[in-house]
C-alpha positions as CSV (number, residue, x, y, z in Angstrom):
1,X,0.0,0.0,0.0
2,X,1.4,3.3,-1.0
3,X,2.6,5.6,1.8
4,X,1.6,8.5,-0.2
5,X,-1.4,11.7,1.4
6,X,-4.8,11.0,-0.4
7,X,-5.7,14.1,-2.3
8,X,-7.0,16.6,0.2
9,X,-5.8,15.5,3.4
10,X,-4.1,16.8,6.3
11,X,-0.2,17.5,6.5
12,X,1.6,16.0,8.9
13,X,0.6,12.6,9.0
14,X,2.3,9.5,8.3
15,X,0.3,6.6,7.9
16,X,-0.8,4.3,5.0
17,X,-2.8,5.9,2.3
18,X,-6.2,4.9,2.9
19,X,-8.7,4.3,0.0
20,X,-9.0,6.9,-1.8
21,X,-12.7,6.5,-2.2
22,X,-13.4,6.2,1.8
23,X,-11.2,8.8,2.8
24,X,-12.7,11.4,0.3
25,X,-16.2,10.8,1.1
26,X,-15.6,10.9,5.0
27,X,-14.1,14.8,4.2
28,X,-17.3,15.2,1.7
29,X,-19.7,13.9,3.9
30,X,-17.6,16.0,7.3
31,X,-17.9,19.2,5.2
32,X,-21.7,18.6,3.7
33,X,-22.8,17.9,7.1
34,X,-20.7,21.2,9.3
35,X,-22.3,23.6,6.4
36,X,-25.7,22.2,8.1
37,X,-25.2,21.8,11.2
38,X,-27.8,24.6,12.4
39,X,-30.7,22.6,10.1
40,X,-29.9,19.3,12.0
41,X,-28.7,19.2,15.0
42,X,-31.2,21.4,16.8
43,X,-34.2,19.1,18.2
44,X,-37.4,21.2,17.0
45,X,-39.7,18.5,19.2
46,X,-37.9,21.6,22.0
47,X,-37.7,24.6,20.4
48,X,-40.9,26.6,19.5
49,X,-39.4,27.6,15.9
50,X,-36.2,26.2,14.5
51,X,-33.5,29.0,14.0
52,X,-33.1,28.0,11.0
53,X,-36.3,29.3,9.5
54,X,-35.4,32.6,9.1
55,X,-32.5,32.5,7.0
56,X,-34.8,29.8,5.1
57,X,-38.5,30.8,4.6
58,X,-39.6,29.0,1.8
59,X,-38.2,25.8,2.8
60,X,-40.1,26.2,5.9
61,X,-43.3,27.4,4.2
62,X,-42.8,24.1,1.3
63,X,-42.7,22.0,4.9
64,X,-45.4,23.4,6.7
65,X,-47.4,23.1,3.0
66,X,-47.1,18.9,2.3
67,X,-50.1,17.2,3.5
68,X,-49.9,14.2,5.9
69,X,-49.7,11.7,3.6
70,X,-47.1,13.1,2.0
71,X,-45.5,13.3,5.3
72,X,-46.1,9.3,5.7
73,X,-44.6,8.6,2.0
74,X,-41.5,11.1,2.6
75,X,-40.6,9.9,6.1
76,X,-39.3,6.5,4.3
77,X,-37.6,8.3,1.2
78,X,-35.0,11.1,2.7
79,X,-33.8,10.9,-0.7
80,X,-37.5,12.2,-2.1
81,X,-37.3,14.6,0.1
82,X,-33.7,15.9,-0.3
83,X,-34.2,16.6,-4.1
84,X,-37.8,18.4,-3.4
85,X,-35.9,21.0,-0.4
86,X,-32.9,20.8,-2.7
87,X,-35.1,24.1,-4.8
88,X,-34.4,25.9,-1.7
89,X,-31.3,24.2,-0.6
90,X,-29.5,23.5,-3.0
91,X,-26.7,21.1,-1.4
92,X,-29.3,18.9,-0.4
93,X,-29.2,17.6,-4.1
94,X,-26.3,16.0,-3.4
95,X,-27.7,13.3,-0.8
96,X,-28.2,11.0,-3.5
97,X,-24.0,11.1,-4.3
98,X,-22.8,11.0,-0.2
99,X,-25.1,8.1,1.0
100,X,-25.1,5.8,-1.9
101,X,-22.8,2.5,-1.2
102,X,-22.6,-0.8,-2.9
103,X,-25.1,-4.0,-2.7
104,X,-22.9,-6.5,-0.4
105,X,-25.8,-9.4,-0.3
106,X,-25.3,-12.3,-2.8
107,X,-28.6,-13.5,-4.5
108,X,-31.5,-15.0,-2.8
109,X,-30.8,-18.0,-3.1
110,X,-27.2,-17.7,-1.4
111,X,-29.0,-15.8,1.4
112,X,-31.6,-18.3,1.9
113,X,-28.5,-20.9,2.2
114,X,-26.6,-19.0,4.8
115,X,-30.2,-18.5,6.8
116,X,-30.7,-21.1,9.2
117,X,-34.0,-22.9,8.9
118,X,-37.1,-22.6,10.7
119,X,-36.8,-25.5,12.4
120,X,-33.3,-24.8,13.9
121,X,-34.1,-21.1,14.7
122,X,-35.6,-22.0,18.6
123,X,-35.8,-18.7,20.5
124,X,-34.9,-16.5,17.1
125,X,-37.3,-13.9,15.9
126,X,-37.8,-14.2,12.3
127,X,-37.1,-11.1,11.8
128,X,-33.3,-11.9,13.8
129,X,-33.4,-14.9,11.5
130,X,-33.4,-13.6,8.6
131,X,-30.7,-10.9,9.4
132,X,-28.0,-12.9,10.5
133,X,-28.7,-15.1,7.3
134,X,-28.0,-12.0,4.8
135,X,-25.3,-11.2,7.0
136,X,-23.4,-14.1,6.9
137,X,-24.3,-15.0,3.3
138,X,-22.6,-11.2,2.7
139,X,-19.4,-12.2,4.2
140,X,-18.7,-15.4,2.0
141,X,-16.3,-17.0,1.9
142,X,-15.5,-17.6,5.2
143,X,-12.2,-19.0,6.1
144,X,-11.3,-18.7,9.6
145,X,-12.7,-20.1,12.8
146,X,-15.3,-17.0,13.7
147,X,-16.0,-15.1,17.1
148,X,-19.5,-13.7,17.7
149,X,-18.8,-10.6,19.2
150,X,-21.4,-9.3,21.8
151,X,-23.6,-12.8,21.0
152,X,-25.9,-12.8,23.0
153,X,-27.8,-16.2,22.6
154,X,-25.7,-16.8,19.9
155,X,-28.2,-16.3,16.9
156,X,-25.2,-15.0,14.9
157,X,-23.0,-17.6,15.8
158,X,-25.1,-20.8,15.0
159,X,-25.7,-18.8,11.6
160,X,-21.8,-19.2,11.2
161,X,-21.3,-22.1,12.2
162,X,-23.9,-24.2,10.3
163,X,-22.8,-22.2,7.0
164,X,-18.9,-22.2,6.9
165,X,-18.9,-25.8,8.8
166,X,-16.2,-24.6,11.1
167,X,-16.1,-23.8,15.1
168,X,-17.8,-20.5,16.1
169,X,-16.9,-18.9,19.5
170,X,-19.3,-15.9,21.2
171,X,-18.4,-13.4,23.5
172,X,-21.1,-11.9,25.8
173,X,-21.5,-10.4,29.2
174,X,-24.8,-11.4,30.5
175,X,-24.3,-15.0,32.4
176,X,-28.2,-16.1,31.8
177,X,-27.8,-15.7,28.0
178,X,-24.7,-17.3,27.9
179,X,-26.2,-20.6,29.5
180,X,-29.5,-20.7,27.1
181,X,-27.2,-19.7,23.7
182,X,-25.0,-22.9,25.1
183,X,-27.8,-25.2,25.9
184,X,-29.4,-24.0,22.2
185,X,-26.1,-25.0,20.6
186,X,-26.0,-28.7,22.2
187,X,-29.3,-29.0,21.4
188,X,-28.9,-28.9,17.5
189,X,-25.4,-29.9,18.0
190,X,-24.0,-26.8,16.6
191,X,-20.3,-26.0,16.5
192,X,-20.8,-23.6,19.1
193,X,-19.0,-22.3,22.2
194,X,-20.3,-19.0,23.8
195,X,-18.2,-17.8,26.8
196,X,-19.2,-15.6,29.4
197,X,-16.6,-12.3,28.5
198,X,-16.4,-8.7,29.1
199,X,-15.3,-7.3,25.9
200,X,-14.7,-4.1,27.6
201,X,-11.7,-5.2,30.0
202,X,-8.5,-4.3,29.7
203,X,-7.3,-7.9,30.1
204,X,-9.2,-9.0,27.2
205,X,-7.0,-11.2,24.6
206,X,-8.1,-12.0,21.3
207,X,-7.4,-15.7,19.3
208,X,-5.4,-15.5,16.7
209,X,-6.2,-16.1,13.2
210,X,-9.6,-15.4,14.3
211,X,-12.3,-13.5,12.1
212,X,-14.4,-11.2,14.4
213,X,-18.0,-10.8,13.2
214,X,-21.0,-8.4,15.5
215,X,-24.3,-8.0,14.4
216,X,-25.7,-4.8,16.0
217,X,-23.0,-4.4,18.7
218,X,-23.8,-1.1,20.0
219,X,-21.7,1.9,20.4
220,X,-18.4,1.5,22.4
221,X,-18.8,-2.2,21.9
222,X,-18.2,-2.2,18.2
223,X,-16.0,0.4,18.2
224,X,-14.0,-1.5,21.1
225,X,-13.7,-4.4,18.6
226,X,-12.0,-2.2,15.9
227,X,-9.6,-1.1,18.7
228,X,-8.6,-4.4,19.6
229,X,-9.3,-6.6,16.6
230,X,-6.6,-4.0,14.7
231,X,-4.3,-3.9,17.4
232,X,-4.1,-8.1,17.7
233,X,-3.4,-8.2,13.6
234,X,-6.7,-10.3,13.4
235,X,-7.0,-11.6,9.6
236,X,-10.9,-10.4,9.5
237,X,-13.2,-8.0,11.1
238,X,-16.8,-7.5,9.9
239,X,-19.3,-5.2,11.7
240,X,-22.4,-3.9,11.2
241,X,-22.7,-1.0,13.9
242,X,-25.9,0.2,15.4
243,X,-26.6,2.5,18.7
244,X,-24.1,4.8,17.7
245,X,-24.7,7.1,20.7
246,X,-24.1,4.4,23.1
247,X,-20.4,5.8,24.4
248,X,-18.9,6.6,27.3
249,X,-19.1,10.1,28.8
250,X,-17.4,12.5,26.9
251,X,-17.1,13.9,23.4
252,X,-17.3,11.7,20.8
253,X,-14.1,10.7,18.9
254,X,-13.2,9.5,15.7
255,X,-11.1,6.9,15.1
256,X,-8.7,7.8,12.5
257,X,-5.8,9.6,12.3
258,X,-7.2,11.5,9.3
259,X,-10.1,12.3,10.7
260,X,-8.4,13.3,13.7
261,X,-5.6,15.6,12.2
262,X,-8.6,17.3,9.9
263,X,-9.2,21.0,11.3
264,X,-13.3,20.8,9.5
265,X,-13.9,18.0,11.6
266,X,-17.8,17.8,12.4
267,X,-17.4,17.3,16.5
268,X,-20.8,16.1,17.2
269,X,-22.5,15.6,21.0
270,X,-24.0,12.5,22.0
271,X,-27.5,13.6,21.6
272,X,-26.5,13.9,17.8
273,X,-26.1,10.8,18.1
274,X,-29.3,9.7,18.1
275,X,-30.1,11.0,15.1
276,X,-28.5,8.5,12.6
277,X,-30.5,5.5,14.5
278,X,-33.9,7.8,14.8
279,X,-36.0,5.4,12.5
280,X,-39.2,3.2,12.8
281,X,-39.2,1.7,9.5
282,X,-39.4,-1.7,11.0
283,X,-42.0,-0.9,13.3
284,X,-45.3,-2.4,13.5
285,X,-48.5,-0.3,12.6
286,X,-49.5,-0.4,16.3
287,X,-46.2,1.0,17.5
288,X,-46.2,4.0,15.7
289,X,-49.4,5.2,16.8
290,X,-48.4,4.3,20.2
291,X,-45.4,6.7,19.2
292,X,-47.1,9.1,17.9
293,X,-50.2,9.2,20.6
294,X,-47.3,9.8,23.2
295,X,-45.7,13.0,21.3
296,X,-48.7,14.2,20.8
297,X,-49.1,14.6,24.7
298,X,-45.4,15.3,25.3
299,X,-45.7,18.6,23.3
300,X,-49.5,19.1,24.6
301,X,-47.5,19.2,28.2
302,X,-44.7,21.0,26.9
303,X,-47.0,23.8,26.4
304,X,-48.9,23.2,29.6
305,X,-46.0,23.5,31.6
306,X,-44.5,26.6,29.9
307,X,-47.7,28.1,31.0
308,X,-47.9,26.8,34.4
309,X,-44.3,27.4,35.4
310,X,-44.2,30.5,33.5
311,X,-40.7,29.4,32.2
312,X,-40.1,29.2,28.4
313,X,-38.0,26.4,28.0
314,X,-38.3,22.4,27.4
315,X,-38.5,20.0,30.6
316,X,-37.6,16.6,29.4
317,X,-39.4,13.6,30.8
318,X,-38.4,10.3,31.2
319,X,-39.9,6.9,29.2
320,X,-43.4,5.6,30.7
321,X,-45.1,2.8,30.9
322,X,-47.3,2.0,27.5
323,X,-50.1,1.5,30.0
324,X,-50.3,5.3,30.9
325,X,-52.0,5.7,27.6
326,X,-54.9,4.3,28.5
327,X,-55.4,6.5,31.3
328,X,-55.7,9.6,29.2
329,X,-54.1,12.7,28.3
330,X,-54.9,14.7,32.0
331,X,-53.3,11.3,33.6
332,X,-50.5,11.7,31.7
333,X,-50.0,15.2,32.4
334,X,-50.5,15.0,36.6
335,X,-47.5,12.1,35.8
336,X,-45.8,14.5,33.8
337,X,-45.7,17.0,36.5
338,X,-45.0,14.8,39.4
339,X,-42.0,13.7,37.7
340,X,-41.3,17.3,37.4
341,X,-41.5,18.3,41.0
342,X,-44.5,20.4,40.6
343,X,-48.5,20.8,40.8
344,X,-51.3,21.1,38.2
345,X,-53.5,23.6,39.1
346,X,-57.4,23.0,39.2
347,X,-58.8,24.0,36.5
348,X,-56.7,23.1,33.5
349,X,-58.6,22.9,30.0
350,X,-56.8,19.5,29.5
351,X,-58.7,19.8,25.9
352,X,-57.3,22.4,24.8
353,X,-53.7,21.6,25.8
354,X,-54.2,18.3,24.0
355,X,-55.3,19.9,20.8
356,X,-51.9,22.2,21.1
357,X,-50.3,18.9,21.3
358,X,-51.5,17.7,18.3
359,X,-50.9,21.0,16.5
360,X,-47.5,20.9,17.4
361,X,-46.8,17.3,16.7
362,X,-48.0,18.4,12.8
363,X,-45.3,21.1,12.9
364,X,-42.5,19.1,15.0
365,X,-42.8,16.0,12.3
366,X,-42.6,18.0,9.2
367,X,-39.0,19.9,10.6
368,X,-38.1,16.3,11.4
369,X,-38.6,15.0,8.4
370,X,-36.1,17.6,7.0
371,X,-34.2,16.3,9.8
372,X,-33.9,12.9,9.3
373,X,-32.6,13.8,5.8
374,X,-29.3,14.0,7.6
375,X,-29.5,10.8,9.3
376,X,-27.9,8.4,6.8
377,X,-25.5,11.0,6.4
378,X,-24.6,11.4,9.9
379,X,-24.4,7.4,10.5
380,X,-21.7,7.2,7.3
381,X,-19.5,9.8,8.2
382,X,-18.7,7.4,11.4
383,X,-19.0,4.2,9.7
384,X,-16.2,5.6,7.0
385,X,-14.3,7.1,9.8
386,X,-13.6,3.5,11.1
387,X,-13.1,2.5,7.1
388,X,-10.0,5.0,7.2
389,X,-9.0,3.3,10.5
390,X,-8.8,-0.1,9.1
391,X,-7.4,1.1,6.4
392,X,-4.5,2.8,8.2
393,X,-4.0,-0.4,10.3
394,X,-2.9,-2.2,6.9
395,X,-7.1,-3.8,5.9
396,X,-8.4,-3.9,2.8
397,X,-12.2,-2.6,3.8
398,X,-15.6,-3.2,2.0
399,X,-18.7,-1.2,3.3
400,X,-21.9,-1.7,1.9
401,X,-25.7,-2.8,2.7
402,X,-26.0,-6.4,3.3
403,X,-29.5,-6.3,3.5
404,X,-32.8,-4.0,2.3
405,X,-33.6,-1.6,5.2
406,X,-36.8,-2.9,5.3
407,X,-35.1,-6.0,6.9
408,X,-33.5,-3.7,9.4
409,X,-32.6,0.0,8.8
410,X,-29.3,-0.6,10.4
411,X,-28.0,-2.8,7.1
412,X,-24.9,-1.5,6.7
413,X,-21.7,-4.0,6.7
414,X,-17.8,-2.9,7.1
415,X,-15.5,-6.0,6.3
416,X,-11.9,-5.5,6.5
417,X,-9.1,-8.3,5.6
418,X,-6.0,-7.9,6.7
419,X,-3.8,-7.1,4.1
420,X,-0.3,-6.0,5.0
421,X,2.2,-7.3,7.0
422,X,3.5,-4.5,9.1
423,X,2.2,-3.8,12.7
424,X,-0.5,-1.8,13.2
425,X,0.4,1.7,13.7
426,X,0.9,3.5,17.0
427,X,-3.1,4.8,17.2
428,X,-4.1,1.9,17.5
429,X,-2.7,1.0,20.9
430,X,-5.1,0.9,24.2
């Protein structure tokens, strides 16, 4: 690999050239997304009016204009939507360019292959099922002995095992799924060992010649396994991240020295976060109007409480139980308050503070939906981050969907092989 600076990037930094292609759409994506920063990161479902509506009226006005079932057709297309703002914004026409990747998943019939059967899928949701089968059938061939990393019951690593006919070991934490994952394996006589482990501890120590696989590991989990799969020279490492804005306290970091060294960088809070994992598209009919039901009287006590308090600002609340929602809207609020350290008065027109709700709901979900333009975005410009990484630890890195996001919106796969011989450079050390 080339020790030469990609086009574009920072002086002063001496590592392997990563691909040219990752590296260049991380800076695209990092300066695409710091231009509109004030559109996205401010959470309208707390501000009355986004700022940004001043400096652009007739984006808001085109918002404030689509009907609601053009709101329930462009919630699932941000692309859609990105061209029709892009008359009044026009960078936005270039979502279509930053999130596109390539099609990682083999055909159906080498998916259905890799999926284990029905009948051998105890305790797996279908929908689980039929992940880990796209998953695996994405990373074929495999050649190495696999570890299921953060396994829990070891859907994932029955999946691997019963398709490349070799041992699978899986890390997890939690002693009770360890015990029914193991008992599962016996049962269908899987090659299968799942191990109780703390992939967070220092002391951890990695096989060798082993290739590391997680499905969904969240946050720090999956980006602990980039740490330490690079670090221990592992031959393979294939992730598919999810919970981004599960970290520890702190700013978040990037991974690469790159992204690190470049002074543009996009240095986002955890709230931010959330953003790239904000989606219900798998959700059944029932849970989003639960969802929706429950905004509706979040905002309709966001205005109460203004009121009441006399204090313009937003008082978060915490999660409830679904059950509150068949109390009604005043129970919700007398919650609300008492959560909040404070008393409803007598003679509140719970009507009308509910109809407020719902009013504001209709604004709050069209500025989201501009919002949530900038999710995919958001989600790449840390998955390509951890592409440089790789890359700059001496991998060869695919990243891709292996899966429609109908299957799970969180489809997207980063598969490194370990292609050069040299130790991994000093960043990568613990």
């Amino acid at each position: 690999m080339p020790g030469c600076l990609p086009p574009g990037a920072p002086s002063g930094v001496s590592v392997q050239q990563p691909a040219e292609s990752h590296y260049s759409r991380w800076q695209m994506l990092n300066d695409w997304l710091v231009q509109h920063q004030p559109i996205w990161q401010p959470a309208p479902f707390t501000q009355r009016r986004p700022g940004w509506i001043q400096s652009y009226p007739g984006l808001a006005h085109m918002l404030a204009e689509l009907t609601d079932a053009e709101c329930d057709a462009l919630a699932d297309a941000p692309g859609a939507l990105a061209e029709r703002a892009s008359r009044h914004l026009p960078e936005l026409a270039l979502y279509d360019r930053l999130t596109s990747l390539p099609d990682l998943s083999p055909g159906l019939a080498e998916v259905r292959a890799a999926t284990l059967p029905e009948a051998r899928a105890t305790d797996m949701p279908g929908r689980k099922r039929e992940q880990a089968g796209a998953f695996v059938a994405a990373l074929q061939p495999l050649k190495h002995a696999t570890l299921d990393w953060c396994c829990g019951k070891g859907h994932l690593s029955r999946t691997l095992a019963a398709s490349s006919r070799q041992p699978s070991e899986g890390y997890e934490w939690n002693p009770e799924l360890v015990a029914s994952g193991n008992r599962l394996a016996a049962r269908f006589g899987d090659g299968v060992q799942i191990r109780r482990q703390d992939v967070m501890a220092q002391s951890l120590r990695l096989p060798d010649q082993v290739h590391v696989a997680a499905l969904h590991a969240c946050g720090d989990l999956h980006r602990q396994l980039l740490r330490r799969g690079a670090a221990a020279a592992l031959p393979r490492l294939s992730v598919s991240p999810c919970c981004y804005h599960k970290i520890s306290d702190g700013p978040y970091e990037v991974l690469s020295e790159f992204a690190r060294a470049y002074d543009n960088r996009l240095k986002p809070h955890r709230d931010d976060l959330r953003l790239a994992v904000r989606e219900t598209v798998t959700a059944p009919a029932g849970v989003r109007a639960q969802a929706t039901t429950l905004s509706q009287w979040r905002l309709g006590f966001d205005g109460l409480q203004r009121a009441v308090r006399g204090a313009d600002h937003y008082l978060p609340l915490p999660s409830c139980s679904p059950r509150l929602i068949h109390k009604g809207f005043p129970a919700f609020c007398h919650w609300a308050a008492e959560k909040k350290q404070f008393r409803l008065p007598d003679n509140i027109d719970f009507d009308y503070w509910l109809a407020h709700g719902m009013q504001r709901h209709a604004e709050v979900r069209r500025y989201e939906l501009l919002r949530h333009v900038f999710r995919r975005p958001l989600e790449l410009w840390m998955v390509l981050d951890y592409a440089v990484f790789l890359e700059e630890q001496g991998y060869r890195v695919r990243l891709g969907h292996f899966c429609a996001r109908t299957l799970t919106p969180r489809n997207l796969l980063l598969d490194a092989v370990r292609v050069c011989g040299t130790p991994p450079t000093q960043h990568s050390r613990l």
